[in-house]
TORDO-9501 format. One record per residue (C-alpha): residue in one letter; z, y, x. Coordinates in steps of 0.2 Angstrom, whole numbers. Example, Ala and Ser with C-alpha at 12.3 -4.5 7.8 and 13.67 -1.06 7.14 Angstrom:
// TORDO-9501
R  code      z      y      x
R     A     39    -22     62
R     S     36     -5     68
END
This chain:
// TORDO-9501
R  code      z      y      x
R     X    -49    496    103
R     X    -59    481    105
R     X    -63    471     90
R     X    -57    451     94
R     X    -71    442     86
R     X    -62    426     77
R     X    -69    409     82
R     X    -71    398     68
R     X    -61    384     70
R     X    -73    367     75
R     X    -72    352     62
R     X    -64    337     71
R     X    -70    320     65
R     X    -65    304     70
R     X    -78    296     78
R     X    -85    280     69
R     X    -96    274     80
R     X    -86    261     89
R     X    -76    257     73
R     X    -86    239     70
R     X    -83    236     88
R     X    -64    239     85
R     X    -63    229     71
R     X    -73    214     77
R     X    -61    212     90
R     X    -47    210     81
R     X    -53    199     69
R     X    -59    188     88
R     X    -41    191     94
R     X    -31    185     77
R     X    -42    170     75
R     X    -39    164     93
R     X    -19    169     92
R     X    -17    162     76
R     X    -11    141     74
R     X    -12    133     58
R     X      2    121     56
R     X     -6    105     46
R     X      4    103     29
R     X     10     84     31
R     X     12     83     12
R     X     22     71      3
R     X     26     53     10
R     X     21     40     -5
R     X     25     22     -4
R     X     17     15    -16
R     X     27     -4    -22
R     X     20    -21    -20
R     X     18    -35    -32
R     X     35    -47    -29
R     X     28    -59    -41
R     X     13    -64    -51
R     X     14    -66    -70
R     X      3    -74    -78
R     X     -1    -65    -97
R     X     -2    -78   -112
R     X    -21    -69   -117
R     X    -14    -73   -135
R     X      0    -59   -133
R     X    -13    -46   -122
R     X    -24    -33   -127
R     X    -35    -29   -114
R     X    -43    -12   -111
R     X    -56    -12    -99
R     X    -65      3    -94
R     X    -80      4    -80
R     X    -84     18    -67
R     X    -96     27    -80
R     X    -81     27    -92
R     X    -86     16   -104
R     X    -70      9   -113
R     X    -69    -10   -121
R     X    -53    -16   -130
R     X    -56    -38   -129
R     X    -74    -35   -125
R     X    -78    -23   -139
R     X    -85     -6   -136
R     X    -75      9   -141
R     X    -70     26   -140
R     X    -54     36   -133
R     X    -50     42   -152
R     X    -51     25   -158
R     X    -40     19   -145
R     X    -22     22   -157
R     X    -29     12   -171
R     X    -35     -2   -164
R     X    -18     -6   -153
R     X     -7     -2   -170
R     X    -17    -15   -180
R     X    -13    -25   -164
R     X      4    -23   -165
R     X      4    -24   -183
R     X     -2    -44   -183
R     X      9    -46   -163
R     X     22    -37   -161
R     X     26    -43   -143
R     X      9    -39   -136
R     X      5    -32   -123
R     X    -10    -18   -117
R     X    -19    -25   -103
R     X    -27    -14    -91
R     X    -43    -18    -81
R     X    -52     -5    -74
R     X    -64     -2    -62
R     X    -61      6    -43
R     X    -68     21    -45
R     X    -67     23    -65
R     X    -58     41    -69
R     X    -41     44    -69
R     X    -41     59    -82
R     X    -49     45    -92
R     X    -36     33    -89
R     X    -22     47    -95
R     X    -31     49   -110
R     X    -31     29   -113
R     X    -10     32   -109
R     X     -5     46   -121
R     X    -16     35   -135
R     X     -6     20   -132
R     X      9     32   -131
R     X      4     38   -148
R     X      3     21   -157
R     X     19     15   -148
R     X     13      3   -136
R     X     25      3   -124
R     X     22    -14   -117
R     X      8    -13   -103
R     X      1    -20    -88
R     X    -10    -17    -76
R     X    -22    -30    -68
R     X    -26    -32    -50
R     X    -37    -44    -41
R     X    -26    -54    -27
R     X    -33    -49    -11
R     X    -31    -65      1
END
């Protein structure tokens, strides 16, 4: 009887040669097939001034605060903590006055929340904000 020799069996491997090819083009073929839709966002209007009233500076607090975030209450220089204090004993001597803002184009809005919760806080709820009259 003859003896069948057995063949061991051959490893198969998947060849990985052509893998980064394969993957390149699909990466090419979803960029080109895919459309981005442009979010359109939210519409705002923002409102318009109807009328122009004038502020008796008598009854106004005015808060000014420049692009670098420097912060004046009527013209003297403060900080954002001090802010509560000063608009209490404000409203201590007036009670009908009102905070006046005045800031600068480019000042920073996170600042200007900070200014908010402090008048919030001392219970200020009278305020105004000034605007230069474009013509």
């Amino acid at each position: 009887m003859a003896k069948i020799e057995r063949k061991t069996r051959i490893a198969t491997e998947i060849p990985t040669a052509s893998m980064a090819d394969i993957a390149f083009l699909l990466l090419i073929f979803f960029m080109v097939s895919t459309t981005f839709v442009k979010e359109k966002g939210l519409k705002v209007i923002l409102p318009k001034a109807e009328a122009i009233q004038k502020i008796n500076r008598k009854n106004a607090a005015t808060i000014y605060v420049s692009q670098s975030g420097f912060i004046s209450i009527d013209d003297f220089g403060i900080n954002t903590d001090q802010i509560r204090y000063i608009i209490q004993k404000k409203l201590a001597e007036n009670p009908g006055i009102i905070s006046c803002f005045r800031t600068d184009r480019n000042a920073d809005y996170g600042l200007m929340v900070d200014i908010m919760n402090e008048l919030k806080k001392a219970e200020a709820l009278r305020v105004s904000f000034e605007t230069k009259i474009l013509r």
